[in-house]
Rosetta silent file (secondary structure, phi, psi, omega in degrees, C-alpha in Angstrom):
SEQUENCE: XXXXXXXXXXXXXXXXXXXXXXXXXXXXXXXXXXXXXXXXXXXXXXXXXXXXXXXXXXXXXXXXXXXXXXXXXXXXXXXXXXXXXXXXX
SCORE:     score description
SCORE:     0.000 S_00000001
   1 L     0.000  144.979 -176.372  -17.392    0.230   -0.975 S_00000001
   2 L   -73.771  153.580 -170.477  -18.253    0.468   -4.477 S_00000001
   3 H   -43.799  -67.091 -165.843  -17.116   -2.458   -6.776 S_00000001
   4 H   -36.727  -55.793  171.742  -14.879    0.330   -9.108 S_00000001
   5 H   -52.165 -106.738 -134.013  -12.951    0.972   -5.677 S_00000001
   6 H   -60.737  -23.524 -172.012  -12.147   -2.825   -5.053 S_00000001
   7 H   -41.892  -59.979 -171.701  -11.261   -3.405   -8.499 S_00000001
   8 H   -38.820  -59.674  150.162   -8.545   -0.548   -7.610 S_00000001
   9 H   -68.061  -19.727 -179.495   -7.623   -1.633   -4.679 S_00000001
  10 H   -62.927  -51.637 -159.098   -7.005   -5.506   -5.419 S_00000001
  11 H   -63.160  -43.723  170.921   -4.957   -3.956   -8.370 S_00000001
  12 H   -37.437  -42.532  171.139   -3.071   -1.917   -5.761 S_00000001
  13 H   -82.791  -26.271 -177.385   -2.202   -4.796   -3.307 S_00000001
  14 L   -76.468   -6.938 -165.218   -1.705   -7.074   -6.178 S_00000001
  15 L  -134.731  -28.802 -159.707    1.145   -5.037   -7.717 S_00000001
  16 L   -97.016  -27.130  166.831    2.425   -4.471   -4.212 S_00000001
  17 L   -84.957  -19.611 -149.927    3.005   -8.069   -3.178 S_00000001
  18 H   -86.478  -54.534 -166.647    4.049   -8.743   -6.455 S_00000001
  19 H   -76.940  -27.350  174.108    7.355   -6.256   -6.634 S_00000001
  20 H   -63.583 -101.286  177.280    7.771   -7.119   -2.474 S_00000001
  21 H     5.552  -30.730 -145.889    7.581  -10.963   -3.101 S_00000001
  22 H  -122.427  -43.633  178.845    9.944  -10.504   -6.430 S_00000001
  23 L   -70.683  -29.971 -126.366   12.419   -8.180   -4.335 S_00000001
  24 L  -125.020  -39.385 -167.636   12.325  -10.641   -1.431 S_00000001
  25 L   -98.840   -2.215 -154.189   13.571  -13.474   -3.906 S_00000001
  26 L   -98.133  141.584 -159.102   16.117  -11.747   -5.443 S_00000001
  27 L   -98.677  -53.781 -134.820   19.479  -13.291   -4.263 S_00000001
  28 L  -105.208   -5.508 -173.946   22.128  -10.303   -6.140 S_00000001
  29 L   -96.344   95.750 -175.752   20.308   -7.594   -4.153 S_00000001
  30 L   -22.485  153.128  174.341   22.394   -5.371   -1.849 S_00000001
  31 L   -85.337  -17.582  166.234   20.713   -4.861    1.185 S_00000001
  32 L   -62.636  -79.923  172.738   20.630   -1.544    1.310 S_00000001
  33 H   -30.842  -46.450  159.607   18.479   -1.628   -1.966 S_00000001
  34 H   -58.123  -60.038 -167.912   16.205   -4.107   -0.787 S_00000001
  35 H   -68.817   -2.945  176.055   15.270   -1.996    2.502 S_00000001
  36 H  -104.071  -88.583 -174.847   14.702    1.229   -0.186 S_00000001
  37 H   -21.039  -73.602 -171.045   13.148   -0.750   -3.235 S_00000001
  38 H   -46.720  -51.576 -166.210   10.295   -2.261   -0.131 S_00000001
  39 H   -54.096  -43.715 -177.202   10.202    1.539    1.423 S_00000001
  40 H   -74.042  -12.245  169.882    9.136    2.807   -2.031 S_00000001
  41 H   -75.128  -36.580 -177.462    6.548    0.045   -2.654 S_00000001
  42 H   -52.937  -46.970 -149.056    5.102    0.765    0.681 S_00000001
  43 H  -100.795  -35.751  163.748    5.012    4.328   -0.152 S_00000001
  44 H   -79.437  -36.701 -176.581    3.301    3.978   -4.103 S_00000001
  45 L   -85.587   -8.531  176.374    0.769    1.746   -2.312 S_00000001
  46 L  -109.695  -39.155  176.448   -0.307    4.456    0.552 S_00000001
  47 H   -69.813  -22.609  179.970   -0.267    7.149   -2.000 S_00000001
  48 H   -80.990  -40.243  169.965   -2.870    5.166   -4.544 S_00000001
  49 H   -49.329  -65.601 -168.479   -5.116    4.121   -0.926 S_00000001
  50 H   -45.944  -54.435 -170.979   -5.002    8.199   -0.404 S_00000001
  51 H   -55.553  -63.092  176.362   -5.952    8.807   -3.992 S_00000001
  52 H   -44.632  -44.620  161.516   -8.674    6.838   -3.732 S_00000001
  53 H   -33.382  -50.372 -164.319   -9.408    7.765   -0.512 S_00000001
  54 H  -107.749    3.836   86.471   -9.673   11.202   -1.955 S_00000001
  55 H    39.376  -74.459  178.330  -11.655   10.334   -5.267 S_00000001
  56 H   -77.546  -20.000  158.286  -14.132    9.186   -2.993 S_00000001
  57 H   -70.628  -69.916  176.367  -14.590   12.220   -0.888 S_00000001
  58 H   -31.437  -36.645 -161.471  -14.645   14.527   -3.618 S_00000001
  59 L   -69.771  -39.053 -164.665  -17.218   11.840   -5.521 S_00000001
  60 L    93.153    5.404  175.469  -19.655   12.532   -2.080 S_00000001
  61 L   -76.680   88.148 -172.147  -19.168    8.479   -1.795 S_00000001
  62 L   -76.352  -22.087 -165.829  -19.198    9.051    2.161 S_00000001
  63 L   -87.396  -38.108  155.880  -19.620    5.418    2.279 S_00000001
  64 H   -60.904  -44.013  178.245  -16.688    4.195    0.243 S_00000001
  65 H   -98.961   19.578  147.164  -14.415    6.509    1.751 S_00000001
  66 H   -53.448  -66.941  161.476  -15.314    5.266    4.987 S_00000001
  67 H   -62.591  -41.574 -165.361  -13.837    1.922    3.987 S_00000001
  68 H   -72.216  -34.322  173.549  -10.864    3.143    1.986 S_00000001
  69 H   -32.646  -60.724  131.415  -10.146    5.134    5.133 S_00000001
  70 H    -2.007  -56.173 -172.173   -9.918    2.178    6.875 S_00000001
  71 H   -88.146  -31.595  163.042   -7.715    0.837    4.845 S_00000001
  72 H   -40.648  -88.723  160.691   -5.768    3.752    4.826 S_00000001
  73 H   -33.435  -84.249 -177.904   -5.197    3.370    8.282 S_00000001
  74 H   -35.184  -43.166 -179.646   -4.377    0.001    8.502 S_00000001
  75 H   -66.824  -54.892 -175.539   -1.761   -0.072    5.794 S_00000001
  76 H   -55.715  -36.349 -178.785   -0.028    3.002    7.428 S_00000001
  77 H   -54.323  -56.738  177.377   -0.447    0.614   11.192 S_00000001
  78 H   -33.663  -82.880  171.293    1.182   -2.314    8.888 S_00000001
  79 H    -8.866  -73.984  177.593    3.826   -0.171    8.039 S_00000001
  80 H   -44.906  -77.616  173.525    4.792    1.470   11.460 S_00000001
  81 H   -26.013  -33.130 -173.724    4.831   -2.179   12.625 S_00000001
  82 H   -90.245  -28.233 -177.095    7.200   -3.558    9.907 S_00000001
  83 H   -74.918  -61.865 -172.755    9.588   -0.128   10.595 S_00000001
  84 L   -58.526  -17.877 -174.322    9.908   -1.193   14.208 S_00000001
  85 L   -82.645  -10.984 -163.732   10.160   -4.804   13.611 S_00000001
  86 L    63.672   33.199  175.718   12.920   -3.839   11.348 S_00000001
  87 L   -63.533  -72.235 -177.515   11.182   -5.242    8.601 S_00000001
  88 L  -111.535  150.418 -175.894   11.579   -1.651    6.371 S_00000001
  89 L  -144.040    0.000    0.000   14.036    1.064    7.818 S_00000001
């Protein structure tokens, strides 16, 4: 993957643990809010993997979006996993 891509993504995961991790600490936060607040981080973080994802196809970087694909996938597998564990609902 090209460098520009991880820059992107680091910032992408990096902003994504940051607002879980910061929601996750917060003591005053209804529970309801919590389980929304994570579903929308989840959900800004699969839509920026896609952009990139589709960046890189347009770009003809077959090799990059190879990997972002990848990642694509996995983050939606994360997900799925975290809905059934009843991690996010």
């Amino acid at each position: 993957m090209k460098f520009a891509y991880s820059i992107l993504v680091n910032d992408l995961l990096q902003q994504y643990r940051f607002k879980s991790e910061n929601m996750r600490a917060a003591t005053a936060v209804a529970e309801e809010v919590r389980q929304f607040s994570q579903n929308d981080y989840a959900f800004r973080l699969s839509v920026g993997l896609e952009g990139l994802l589709s960046t890189a196809q347009a770009a003809g970087d077959a090799e990059s979006a190879a990997t972002l694909d990848e990642l694509v996938i996995a983050q939606n597998m994360q997900q799925l996993a975290d809905e059934h564990n009843g991690v996010l609902k």
